[in-house]
C-alpha positions, -999 to 999 in steps of 0.1 A, spaced: 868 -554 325 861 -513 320 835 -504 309 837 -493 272 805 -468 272 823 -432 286 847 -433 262 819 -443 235 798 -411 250 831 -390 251 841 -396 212 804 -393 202 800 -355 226 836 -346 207 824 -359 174 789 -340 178 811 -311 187 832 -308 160 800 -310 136 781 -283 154 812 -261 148 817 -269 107 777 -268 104 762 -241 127 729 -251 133 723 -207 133 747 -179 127 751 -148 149 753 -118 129 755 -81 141 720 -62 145 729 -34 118 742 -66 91 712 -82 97 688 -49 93 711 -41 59 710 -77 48 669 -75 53 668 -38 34 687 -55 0 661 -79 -4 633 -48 -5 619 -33 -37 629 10 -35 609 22 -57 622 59 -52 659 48 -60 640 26 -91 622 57 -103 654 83 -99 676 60 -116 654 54 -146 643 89 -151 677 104 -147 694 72 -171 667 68 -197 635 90 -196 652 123 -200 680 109 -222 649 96 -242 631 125 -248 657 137 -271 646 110 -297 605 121 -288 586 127 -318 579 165 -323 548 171 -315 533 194 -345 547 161 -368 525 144 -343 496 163 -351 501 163 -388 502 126 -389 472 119 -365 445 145 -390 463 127 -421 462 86 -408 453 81 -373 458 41 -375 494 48 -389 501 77 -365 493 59 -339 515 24 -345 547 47 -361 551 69 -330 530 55 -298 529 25 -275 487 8 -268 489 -18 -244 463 -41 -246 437 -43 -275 418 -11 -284 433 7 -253 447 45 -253 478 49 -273 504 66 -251 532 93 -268 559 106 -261 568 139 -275 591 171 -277 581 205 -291 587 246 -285 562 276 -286 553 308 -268 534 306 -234 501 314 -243 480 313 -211 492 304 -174 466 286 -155 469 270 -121 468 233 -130 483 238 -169 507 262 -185 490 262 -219 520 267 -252 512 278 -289 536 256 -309 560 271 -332 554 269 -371 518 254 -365 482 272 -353 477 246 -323 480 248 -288 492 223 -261 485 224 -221 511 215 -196 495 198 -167 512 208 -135 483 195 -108 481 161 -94 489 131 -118 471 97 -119 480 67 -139 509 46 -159 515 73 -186 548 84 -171 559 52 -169 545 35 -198 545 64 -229 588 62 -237 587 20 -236 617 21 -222 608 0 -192 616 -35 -196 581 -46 -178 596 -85 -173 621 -70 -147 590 -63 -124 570 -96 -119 558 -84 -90 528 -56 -100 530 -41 -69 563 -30 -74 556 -20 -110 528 4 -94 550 20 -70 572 27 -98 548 44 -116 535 63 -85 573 73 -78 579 88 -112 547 107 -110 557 123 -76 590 130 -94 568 153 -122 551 167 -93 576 176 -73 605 186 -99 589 194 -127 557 213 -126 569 236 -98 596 249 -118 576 253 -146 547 273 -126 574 293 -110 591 306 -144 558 306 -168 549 337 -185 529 349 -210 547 351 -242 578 334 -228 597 312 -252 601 271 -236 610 242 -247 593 206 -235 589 172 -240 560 158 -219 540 125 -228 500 120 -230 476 94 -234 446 94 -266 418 70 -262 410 50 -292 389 70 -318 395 104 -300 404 131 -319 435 153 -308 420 187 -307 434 198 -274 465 182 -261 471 180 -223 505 168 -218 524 154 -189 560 173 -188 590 156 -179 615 180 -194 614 222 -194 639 242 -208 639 282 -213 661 288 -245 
C-alpha cells in the first residue's frame, strides 16, 4: 500500500502557501511610501503654526478689544477688566489680552517701536527683539489646547508662532517705523496679577500703515 504522507506534506506546503499569500506575514512597500507614510504620523509644528495664524489669529484680531477701552476699564475695575476681555490660566497667574489700537509713532527703538494712542494721553511699545513664552499662543483662546495632548507638541507650537512674529512681523515693522508715522496694530501682552498697566509692551502680530 503507498504511502499516504507526500500527498499529506504536499496539501499541507499548498495549503500553508495559499495562507502566506491572503495573510502576508510583512508587506513590501516602496522606500519613498514608506518614508511619506512615517512623515504623516509626525507632529509639524511649522505647518501647525502657519495654518493657525493665517486661519484664526489674524482673522481674530479684528474682534481684539481696543486697547485705550482696555486701559479705561483696567484704572476703573481691574478684577472686571480682567475676566470681560483676557484669558489667566491657572489661579492667580498673568491675565493675557489680546488687543487692536492706532496712534502716531512716537519713538523708534531697536527692540520696541513705541505708539501714542489716538484719543487717549498713553503710550504703548511694540516689541520687535527676541520673544519668550506662551503669550502668542495663549492671549486670542483660540487654540483648542485638548487637540495637543502631547506638551511637547503644544510647545513647539508656541515656539513656531513666536518665530513667525520674529521673522514676519517685527522686521517689517522696524523697516517702515518712523517718527510721527500713523500705524495701526493689534499685538497681545501678558499683566501679572496686581500689576498696574502703566507702560504697555505689546507683542504685534498685525501692522498696518493707513
Amino acid at each position: 500500500m503507498p504511502s499516504r504522507t507526500p500527498l499529506f506534506v504536499v496539501a499541507a506546503l499548498a495549503v500553508a502557501a495559499l495562507v502566506s499569500w491572503r495573510f502576508p506575514l510583512f508587506h513590501i512597500v516602496p522606500l519613498k511610501q514608506a518614508q511619506q507614510e512615517q512623515k504623516a504620523g509626525v507632529f509639524d509644528s511649522v505647518k501647525a503654526a502657519t495654518e493657525f495664524w493665517e486661519a484664526k489669529l489674524l482673522p481674530g484680531t479684528e474682534r481684539a478689544v481696543e486697547v485705550k477701552e482696555l486701559l479705561a476699564a483696567l484704572a476703573k475695575d481691574p478684577a472686571a477688566a480682567r475676566k470681560q476681555h483676557g484669558r489667566t490660566l491657572g489661579i492667580g497667574g498673568a491675565t493675557m489680552f489680546l488687543v487692536r489700537g492706532s496712534g502716531k509713532v512716537a519713538e523708534v527703538g531697536d527692540d520696541a517701536i513705541v505708539v501714542a494712542l489716538d484719543g487717549k494721553d498713553a503710550k504703548v511699545s511694540l516689541s520687535v527683539g527676541l520673544l519668550f513664552g506662551n503669550t502668542v499662543r495663549d492671549a486670542s483662546g483660540l487654540l483648542d489646547v485638548s487637540a495637543y495632548p502631547d506638551s511637547q507638541e503644544f510647545n513647539a507650537l508656541s515656539t513656531q508662532l513666536n518665530a513667525l512674529v520674529e521673522t514676519k512681523v517685527s522686521p517689517a515693522l522696524k523697516q517702515a517705523a518712523a517718527l510721527g508715522k500713523t500705524i495701526r496694530f493689534a499685538g497681545c501682552f501678558e499683566l501679572e496679577e496686581d500689576a498696574r498697566p502703566e507702560a504697555l509692551t505689546l507683542i504685534p502680530i498685525k501692522v498696518e500703515w493707513p
